[in-house]
C-alpha positions as CSV (number, residue, x, y, z in Angstrom):
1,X,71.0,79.1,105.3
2,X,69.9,80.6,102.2
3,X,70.2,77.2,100.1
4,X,69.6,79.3,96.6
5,X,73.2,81.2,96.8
6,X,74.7,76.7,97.0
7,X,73.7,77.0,93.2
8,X,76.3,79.7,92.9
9,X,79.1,77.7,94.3
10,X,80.9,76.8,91.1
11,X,84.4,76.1,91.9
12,X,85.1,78.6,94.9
13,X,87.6,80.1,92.6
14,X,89.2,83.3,94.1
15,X,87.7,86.6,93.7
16,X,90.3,87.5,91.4
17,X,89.4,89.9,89.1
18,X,91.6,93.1,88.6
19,X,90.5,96.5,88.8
20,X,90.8,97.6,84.9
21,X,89.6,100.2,82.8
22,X,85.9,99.1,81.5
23,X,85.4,102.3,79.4
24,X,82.0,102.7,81.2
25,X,80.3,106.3,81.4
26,X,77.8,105.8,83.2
27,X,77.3,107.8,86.5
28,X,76.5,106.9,89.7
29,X,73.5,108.7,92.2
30,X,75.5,108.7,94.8
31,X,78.6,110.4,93.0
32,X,79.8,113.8,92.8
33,X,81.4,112.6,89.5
34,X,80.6,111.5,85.7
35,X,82.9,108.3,86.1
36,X,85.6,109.1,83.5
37,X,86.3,106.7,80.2
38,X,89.3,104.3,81.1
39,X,91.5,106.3,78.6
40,X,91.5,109.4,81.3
41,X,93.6,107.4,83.5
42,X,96.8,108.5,84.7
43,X,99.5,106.5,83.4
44,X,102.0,105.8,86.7
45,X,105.0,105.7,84.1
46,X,104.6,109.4,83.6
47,X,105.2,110.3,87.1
48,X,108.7,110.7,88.7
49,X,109.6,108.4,91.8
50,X,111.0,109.4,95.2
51,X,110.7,113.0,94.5
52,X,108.2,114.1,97.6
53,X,109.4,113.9,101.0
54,X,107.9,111.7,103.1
55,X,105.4,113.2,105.5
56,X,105.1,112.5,109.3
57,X,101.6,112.3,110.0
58,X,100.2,114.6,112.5
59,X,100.0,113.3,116.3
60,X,97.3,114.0,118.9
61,X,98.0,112.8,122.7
62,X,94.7,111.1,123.6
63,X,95.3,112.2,127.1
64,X,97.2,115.3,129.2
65,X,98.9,115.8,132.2
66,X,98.1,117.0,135.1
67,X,100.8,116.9,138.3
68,X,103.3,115.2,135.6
69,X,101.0,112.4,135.5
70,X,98.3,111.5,132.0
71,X,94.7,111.3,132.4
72,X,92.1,111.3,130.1
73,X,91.2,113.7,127.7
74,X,88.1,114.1,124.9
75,X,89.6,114.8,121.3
76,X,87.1,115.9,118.7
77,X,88.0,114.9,115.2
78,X,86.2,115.1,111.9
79,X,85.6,113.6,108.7
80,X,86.2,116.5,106.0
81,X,85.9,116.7,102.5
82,X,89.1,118.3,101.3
83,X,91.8,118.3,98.6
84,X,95.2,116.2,98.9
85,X,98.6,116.1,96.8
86,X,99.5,112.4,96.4
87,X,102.2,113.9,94.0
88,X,103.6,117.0,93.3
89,X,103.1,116.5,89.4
90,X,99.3,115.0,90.0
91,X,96.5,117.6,90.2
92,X,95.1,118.2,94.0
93,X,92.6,115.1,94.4
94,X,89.6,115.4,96.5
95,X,89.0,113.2,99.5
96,X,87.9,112.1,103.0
97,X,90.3,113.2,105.9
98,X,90.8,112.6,109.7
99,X,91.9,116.1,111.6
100,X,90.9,117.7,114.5
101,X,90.0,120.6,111.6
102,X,89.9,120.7,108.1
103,X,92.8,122.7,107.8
104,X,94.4,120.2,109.6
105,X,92.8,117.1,108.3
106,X,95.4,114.3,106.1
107,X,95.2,111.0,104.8
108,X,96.2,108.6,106.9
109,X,94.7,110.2,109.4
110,X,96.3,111.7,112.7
111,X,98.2,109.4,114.6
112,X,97.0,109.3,117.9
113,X,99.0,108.3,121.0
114,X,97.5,106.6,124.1
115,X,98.7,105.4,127.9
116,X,98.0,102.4,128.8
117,X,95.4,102.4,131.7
118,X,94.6,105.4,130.8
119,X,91.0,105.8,129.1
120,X,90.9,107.9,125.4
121,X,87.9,109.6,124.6
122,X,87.1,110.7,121.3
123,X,84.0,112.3,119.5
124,X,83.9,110.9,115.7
125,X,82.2,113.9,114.2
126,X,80.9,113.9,110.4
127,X,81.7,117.1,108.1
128,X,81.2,115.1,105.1
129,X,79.3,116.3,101.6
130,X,76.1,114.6,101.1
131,X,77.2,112.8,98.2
132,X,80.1,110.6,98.1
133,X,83.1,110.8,96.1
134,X,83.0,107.1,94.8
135,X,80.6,105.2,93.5
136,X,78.8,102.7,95.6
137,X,76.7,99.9,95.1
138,X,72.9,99.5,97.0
139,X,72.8,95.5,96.1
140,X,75.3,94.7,98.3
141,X,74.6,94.7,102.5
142,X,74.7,98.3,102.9
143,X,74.0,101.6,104.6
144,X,71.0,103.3,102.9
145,X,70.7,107.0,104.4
146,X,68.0,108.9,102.4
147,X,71.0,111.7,101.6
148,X,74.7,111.7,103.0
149,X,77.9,109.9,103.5
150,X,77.2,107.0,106.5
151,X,80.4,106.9,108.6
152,X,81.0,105.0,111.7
153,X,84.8,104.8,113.0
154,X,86.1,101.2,114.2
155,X,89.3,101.3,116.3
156,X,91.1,98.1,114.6
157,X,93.0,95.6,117.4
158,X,91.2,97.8,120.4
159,X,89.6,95.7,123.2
160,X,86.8,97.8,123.9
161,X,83.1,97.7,124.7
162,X,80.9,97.2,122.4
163,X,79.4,100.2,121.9
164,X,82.7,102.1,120.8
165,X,83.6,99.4,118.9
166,X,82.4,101.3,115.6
167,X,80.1,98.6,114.4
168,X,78.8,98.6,111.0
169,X,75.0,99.1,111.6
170,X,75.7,102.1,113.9
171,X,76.4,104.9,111.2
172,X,75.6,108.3,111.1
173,X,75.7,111.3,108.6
174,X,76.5,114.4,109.1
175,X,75.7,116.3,112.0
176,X,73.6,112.9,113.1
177,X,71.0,113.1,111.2
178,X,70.3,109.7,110.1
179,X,71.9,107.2,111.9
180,X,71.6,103.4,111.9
181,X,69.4,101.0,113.7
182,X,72.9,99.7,116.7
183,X,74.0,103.5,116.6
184,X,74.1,104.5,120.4
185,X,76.8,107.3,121.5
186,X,78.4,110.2,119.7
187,X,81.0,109.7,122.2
188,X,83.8,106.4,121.9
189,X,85.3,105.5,125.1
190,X,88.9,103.5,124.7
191,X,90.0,101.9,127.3
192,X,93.6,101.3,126.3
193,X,93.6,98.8,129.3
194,X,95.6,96.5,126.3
195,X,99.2,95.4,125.9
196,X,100.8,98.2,124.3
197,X,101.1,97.7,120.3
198,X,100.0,99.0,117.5
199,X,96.6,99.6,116.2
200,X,94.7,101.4,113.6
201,X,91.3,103.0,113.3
202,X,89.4,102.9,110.2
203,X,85.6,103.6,108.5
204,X,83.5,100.6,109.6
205,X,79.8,101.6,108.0
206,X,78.3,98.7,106.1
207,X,78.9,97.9,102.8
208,X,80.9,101.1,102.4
209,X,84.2,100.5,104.3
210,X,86.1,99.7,100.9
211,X,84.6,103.1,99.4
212,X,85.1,105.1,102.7
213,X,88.8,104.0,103.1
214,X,89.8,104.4,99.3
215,X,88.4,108.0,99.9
216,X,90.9,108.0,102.6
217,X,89.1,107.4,106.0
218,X,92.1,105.7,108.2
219,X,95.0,106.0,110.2
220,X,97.3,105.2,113.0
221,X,96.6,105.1,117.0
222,X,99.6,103.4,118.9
223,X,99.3,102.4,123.2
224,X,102.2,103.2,124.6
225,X,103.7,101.5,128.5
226,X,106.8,103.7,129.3
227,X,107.6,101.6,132.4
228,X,108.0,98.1,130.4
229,X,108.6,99.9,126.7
230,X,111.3,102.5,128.4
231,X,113.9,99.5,129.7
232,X,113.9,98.4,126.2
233,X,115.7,101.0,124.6
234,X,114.5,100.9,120.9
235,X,114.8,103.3,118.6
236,X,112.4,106.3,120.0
237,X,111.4,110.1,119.4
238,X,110.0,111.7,116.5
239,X,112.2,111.1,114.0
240,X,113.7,108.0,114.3
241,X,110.1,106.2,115.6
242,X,107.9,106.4,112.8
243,X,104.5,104.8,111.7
244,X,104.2,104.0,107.3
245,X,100.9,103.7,106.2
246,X,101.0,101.9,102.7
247,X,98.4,101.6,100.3
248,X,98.0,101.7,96.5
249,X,95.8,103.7,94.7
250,X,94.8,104.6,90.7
251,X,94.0,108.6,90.0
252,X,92.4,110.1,86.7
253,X,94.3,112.6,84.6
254,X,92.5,115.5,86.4
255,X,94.0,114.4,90.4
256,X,90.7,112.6,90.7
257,X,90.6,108.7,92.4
258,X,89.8,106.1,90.0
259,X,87.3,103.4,91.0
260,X,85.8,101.5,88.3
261,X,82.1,101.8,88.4
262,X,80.8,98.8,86.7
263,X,80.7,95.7,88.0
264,X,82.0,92.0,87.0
265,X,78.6,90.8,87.3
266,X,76.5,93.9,86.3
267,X,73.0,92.6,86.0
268,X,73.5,91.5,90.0
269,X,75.9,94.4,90.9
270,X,76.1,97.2,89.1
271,X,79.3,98.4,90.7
272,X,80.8,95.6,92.9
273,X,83.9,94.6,92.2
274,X,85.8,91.7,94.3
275,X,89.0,93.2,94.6
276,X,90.7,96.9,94.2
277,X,93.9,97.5,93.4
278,X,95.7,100.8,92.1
279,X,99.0,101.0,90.1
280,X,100.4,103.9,92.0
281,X,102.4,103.1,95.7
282,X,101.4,105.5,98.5
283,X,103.2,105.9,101.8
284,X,101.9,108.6,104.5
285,X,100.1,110.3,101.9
286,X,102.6,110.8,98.8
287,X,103.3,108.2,96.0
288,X,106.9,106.8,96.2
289,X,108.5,109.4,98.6
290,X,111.9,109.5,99.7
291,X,113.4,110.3,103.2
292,X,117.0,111.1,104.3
293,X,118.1,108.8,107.6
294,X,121.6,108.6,109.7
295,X,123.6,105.3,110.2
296,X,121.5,104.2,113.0
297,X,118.7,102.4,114.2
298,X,114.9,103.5,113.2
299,X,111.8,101.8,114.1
300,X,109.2,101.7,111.4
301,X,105.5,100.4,112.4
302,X,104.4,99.4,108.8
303,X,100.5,99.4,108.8
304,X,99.3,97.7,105.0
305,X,96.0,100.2,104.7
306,X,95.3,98.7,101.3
307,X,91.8,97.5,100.6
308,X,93.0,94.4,98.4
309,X,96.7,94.3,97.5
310,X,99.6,92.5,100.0
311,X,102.8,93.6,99.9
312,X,106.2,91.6,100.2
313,X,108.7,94.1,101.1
314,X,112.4,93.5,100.8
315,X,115.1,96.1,100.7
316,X,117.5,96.6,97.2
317,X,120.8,96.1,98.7
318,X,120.2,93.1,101.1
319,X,119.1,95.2,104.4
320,X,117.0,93.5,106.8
321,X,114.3,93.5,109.6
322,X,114.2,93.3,112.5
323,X,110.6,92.3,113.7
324,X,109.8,93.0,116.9
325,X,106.2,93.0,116.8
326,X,102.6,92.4,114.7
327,X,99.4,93.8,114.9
328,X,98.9,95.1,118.7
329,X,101.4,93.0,120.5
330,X,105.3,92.4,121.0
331,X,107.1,89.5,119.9
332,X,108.6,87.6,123.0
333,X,112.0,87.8,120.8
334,X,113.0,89.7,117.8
335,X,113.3,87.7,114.7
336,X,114.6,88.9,111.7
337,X,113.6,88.8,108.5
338,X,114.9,89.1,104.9
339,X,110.9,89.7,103.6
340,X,108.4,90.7,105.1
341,X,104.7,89.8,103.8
342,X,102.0,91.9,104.9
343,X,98.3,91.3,103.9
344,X,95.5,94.6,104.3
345,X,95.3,95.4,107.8
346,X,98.4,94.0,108.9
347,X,100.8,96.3,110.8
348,X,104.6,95.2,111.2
349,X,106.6,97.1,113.9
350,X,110.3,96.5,112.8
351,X,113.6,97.9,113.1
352,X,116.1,98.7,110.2
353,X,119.5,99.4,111.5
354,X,121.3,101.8,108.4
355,X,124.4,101.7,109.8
356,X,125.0,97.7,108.1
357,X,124.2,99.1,104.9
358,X,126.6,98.7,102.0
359,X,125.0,101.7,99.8
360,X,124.2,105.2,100.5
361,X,120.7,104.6,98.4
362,X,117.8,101.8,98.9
363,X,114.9,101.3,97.6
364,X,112.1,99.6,99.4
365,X,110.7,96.5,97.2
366,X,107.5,94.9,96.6
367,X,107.4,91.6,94.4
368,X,103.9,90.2,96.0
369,X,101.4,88.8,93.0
370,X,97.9,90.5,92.9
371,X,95.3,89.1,94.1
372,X,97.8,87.1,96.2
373,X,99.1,84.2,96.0
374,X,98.4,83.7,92.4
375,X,97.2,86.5,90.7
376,X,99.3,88.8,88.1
377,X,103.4,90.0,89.0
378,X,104.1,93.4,90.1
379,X,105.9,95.9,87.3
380,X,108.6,98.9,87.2
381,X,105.8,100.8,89.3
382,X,103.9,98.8,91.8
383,X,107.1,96.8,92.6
384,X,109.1,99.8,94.5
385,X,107.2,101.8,97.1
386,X,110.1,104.4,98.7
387,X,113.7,105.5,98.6
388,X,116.1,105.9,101.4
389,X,119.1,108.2,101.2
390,X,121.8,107.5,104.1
391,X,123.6,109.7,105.1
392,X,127.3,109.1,105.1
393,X,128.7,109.7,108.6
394,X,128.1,106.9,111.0
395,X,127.1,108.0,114.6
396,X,126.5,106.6,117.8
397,X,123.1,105.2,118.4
398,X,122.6,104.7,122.3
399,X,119.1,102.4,121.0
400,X,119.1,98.9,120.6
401,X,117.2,95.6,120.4
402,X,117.2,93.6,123.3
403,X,117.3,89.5,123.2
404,X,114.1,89.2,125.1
405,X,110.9,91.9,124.1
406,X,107.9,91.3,126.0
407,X,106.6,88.0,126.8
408,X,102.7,87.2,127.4
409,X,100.8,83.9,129.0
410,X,101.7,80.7,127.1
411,X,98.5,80.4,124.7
412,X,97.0,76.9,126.3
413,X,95.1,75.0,124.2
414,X,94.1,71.9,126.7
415,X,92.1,75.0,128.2
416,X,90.0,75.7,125.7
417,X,86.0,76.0,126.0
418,X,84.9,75.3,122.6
419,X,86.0,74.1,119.1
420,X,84.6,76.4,116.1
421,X,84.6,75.6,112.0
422,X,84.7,78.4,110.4
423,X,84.8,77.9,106.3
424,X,85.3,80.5,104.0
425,X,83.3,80.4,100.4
426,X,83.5,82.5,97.5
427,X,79.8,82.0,95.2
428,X,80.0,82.8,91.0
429,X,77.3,83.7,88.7
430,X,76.6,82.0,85.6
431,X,79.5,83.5,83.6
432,X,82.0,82.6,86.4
433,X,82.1,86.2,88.1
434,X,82.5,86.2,92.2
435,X,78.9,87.6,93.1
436,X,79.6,87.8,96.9
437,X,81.5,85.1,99.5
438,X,80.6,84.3,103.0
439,X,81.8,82.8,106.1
440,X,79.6,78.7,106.8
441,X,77.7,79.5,104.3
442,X,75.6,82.3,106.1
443,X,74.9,85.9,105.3
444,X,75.6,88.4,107.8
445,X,71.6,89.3,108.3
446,X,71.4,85.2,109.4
447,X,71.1,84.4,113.2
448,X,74.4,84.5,115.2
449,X,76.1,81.4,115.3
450,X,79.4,82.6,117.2
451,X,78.5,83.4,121.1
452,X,81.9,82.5,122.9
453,X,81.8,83.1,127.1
454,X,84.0,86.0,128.5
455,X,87.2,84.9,129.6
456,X,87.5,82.0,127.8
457,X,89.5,81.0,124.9
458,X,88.2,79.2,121.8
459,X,90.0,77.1,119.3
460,X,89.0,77.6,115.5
461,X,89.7,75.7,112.4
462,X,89.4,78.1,109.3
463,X,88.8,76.0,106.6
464,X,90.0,78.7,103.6
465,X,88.1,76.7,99.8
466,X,88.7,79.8,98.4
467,X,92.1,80.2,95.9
468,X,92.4,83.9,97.4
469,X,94.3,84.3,100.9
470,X,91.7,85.7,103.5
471,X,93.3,87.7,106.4
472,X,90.6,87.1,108.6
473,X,90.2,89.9,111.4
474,X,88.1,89.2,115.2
475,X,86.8,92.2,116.6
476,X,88.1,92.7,120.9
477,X,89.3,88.9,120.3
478,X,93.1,88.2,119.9
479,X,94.6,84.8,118.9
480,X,97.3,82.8,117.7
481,X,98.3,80.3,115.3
482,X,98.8,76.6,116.6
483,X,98.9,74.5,113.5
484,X,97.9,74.7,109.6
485,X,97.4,71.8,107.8
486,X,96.9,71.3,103.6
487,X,93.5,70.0,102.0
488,X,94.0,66.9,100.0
489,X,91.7,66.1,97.8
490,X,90.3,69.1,97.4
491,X,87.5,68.9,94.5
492,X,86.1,65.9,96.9
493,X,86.1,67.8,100.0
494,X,84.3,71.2,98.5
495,X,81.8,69.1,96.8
496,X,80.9,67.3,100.3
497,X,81.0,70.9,101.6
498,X,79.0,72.7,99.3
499,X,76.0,69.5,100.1
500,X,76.5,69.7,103.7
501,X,78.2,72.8,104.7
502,X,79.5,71.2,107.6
503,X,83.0,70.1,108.2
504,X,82.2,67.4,110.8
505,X,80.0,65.8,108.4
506,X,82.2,66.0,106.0
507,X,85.0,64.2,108.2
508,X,87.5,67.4,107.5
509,X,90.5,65.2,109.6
510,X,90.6,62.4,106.8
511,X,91.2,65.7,103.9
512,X,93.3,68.0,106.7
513,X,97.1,66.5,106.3
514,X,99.7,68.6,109.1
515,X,102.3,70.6,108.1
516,X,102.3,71.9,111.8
517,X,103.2,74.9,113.1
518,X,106.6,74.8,111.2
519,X,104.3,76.2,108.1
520,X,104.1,79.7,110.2
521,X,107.1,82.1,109.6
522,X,108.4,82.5,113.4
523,X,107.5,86.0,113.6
524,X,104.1,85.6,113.4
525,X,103.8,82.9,115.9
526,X,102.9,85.5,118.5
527,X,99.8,87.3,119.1
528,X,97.9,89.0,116.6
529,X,94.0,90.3,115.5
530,X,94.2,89.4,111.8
531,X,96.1,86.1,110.4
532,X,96.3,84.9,106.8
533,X,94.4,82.1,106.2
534,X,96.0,80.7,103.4
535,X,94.0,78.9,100.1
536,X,93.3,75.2,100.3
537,X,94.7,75.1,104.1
538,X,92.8,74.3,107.4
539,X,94.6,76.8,109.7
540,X,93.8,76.2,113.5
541,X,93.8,79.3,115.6
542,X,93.4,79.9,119.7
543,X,91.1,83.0,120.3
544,X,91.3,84.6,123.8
545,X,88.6,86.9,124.9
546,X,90.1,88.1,127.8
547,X,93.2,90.1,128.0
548,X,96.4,88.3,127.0
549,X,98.7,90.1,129.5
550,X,97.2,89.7,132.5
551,X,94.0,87.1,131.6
552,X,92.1,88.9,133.5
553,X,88.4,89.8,132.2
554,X,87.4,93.0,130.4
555,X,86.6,96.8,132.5
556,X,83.6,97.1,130.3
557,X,80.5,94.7,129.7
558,X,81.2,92.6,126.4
559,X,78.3,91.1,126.4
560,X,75.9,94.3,126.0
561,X,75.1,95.4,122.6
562,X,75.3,95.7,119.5
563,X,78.1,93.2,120.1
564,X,81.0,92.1,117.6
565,X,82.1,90.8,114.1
566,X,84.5,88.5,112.9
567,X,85.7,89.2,108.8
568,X,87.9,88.7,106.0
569,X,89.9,92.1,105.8
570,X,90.1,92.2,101.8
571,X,87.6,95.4,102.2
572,X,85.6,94.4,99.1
573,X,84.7,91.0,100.8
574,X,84.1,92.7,103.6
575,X,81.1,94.8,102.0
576,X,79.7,91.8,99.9
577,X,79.6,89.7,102.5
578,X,82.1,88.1,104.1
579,X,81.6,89.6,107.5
580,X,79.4,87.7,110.8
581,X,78.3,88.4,114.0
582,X,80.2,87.5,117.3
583,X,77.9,87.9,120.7
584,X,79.8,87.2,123.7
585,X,77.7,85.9,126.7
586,X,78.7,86.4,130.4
């Protein structure tokens, strides 16, 4: 444990700062661009809402067929440099897109569409410029190619071996020319042996994930099960089973993204910043877009691809969701919903039925504070992200939403092989700036402390001191949520902490009080890969690393390297350091 960085543990006050304009000019050496003065930013007020149409992403099978029935199938897609209309009345902006070509390359990504059982393979191939777009910061952990833009693609929720797992140290520039020291095939095998869900897949290189995905490296994979999904006759096709990629982002006058290039802490980082957020709403591509639906059903599979901001969506005129799943699994019921919170990386797969609405128009809300929980309110701009226009004529809809989804193993607890801390620390400089957080204490370069056995289960208690909410995301692991309790006495407990950095020393039972399960909205009492963990809580979780449909072990050796990692999902925490190891051992 690096004992200096305790001296930095102030308060473990949130990394809340706010992306503002700092009037710098300086440039950055890895940037394409002479960062612009904060009065070149585009004002958000001056663009109309709801005026582009929202765009249906691309889809790529990740398999054929052959006799009627799908086997595998290699897909090539690239990383390109290209240029991008978030708005029809903002200039073309240059960025990073997924396509199988660069004509056909968008941001999200392609959405690509696997069987279960039914192995995707898929060659990650770099066409990118040997600068970046944004500026990035060399004090933080990260990728240090002598020229190029270090790239490495991590399939989000995928329960896959380790070496197409897209981890962090195995980056590569264009055409392979550098790569890093765990980089070991140009080739990702997916196994899609999973429950079927929803997944995303996403730039993973180190200390350049919040950079990489702001430039618009991301999007949607989903594994499909026609004989258990079919039987359950939700909405389905093209149009009325679609996936919504949200994230905010902030453009110059000239198209251009806006990152701010100085950071809180200069005189440590130069360009770190501990959160992002934009002021303009972005849905498949296009701020605030509109789309035309019947009175029916439509199933929406809402991924938040923000690096920083959550979002609390409601509808205008009372509508509500249906939630029938989170992250990569099903719900065992569906529950509904008047709001639905989603933090960055969190997918929601929910069903709108039009046909109970009282208006022809609504307007999909966001009222979550940034940083969440307690950071600023949302305005005329970042509170709304799209418009729906119903159409008039009600129609019969032969979909529906059964009583009973899919329903997985009961999560056992009395089974578990071993009880885990893991705390989560935010460390300030000497004018009260966030300089970088971690997870126990440890920097990701430090030995590796998490080493759980194949086909076991784990219970973890995620002690969040932080005032931010962490959604913390475990690589091929999947858990849920068995109990969150409140921390009493706090300034007592994080002062026995910051000495000991251990919670059984620190008796954590006599400053944990329950609130119990009942403090977890029902509809995320399932399954998921990435869980809030909520500020001044103790949130207790069961991790299974084996599959939870069948609990049989994995196809693939988990064991093998480079292994895992276990992270908050707040991308600039990620970088700067709030990531860790995770070895499994046979």
């Amino acid at each position: 444990m690096e004992m200096f960085w305790f001296l930095f543990l102030l308060s473990f006050a949130a990394a809340s700062s706010i992306i503002t304009p700092s009037g710098a000019t300086s440039s950055d050496s890895n940037s394409t661009t002479a960062w612009r003065r904060g009065d070149n930013l585009k004002d958000p007020k001056l663009l109309r809402m709801f005026v582009d149409e929202l765009p249906t992403m691309p889809r790529v099978r990740g398999y054929h067929l052959k006799d009627a029935l799908p086997v595998s199938k290699i897909l090539k897609i690239g990383m390109f440099l290209k240029q991008w209309k978030f708005h029809k009345d903002l200039p073309p902006t240059k960025v990073f897109a997924f396509g199988v070509s660069k004509r056909r390359a968008t941001v999200p990504g392609p959405t690509i569409e696997a069987i279960h059982g039914v192995d995707t393979y898929v060659k990650w191939q770099n066409h990118l410029p040997e600068k970046h777009l944004l500026p990035w910061d060399p004090t933080i952990p990260t990728a240090k190619p002598k020229k190029g833009v270090p790239t490495v693609t991590h399939l989000h929720g995928g329960i896959i071996e380790p070496q197409s797992d897209g981890h962090s140290n195995a980056w590569f520039t264009a055409g392979f020319k550098e790569t890093g020291p765990t980089f070991s095939k140009r080739t990702y095998r997916y196994n899609n042996h999973q429950q079927p869900g929803n997944l995303w897949y996403h730039d993973h290189a180190m200390g350049l994930t919040r950079v990489n995905i702001l430039a618009g490296l991301f999007g949607s994979y989903i594994i499909r099960h026609p004989e258990i999904e079919d039987p359950l006759r939700l909405p389905s096709g093209h149009n009325y089973d679609q996936t919504l990629a949200i994230f905010d982002r902030m453009f110059n006058v000239d198209g251009s993204i806006y990152m701010n290039n100085t950071g809180d802490n200069p005189s440590i980082h130069p360009q770190w910043q501990p959160e992002y957020f934009g002021n303009m709403i972005i849905v498949n591509g296009k701020a605030w877009p509109k789309i035309s639906v019947r009175r029916r059903k439509y199933r929406f599979r809402i991924l938040n691809a923000s690096n920083a901001r959550f979002f609390r969506m409601l509808f205008s005129n009372g509508l509500r969701f249906i939630h029938i799943g989170s992250d990569s699994a099903y719900n065992k019921q569906p529950v509904v919903v008047d709001k639905l919170l989603l933090a960055p990386s969190e997918i929601a797969d929910v069903v709108v039925d039009f046909s109970t609405s009282s208006s022809d128009e609504v307007i999909l809300l966001n009222d979550a504070p940034y940083p969440f929980p307690g950071g600023d309110p949302v305005d005329q701009v970042n509170g709304k992200i799209m418009k729906f226009f119903i159409n008039k004529k009600h129609e019969v809809d032969k979909s529906h939403v059964p009583q009973r989804l899919i329903e997985y193993p009961v999560a056992d607890a009395s089974g578990a092989s071993r009880t885990r801390y893991i705390a989560m620390y935010e460390y300030t400089s000497s004018i009260d700036e966030p300089t970088h957080l971690y997870l126990n204490g440890k920097s990701y370069d430090e030995k590796v402390t998490e080493t759980p056995k194949i086909g076991t289960s784990e219970i973890w208690y995620v002690i969040n001191l932080t005032e931010d909410n962490h959604p913390l995301h475990i690589h091929l692991g999947l858990f849920t949520v068995l109990d969150r309790k409140e921390l009493v006495n706090l300034d007592e407990f994080k002062e026995c902490m910051t000495k000991n950095n251990d919670p059984i020393k620190c008796e954590v039972s006599k400053y944990a009080v329950g609130r119990g399960i009942g403090g977890v909205p029902r509809h995320e009492q399932g399954w998921k890969n990435v869980f809030k963990m909520q500020p001044g809580f103790m949130t207790e979780i069961l991790v299974r690393f084996s599959h939870i449909h069948s609990n049989e072990s994995y196809p693939f050796d988990a064991s093998s390297e480079p292994g895992y990692v276990y992270h908050c999902h707040i991308l600039d925490h990620e970088d700067n350091a709030m990531m860790r190891p995770l070895k499994l051992v046979a």
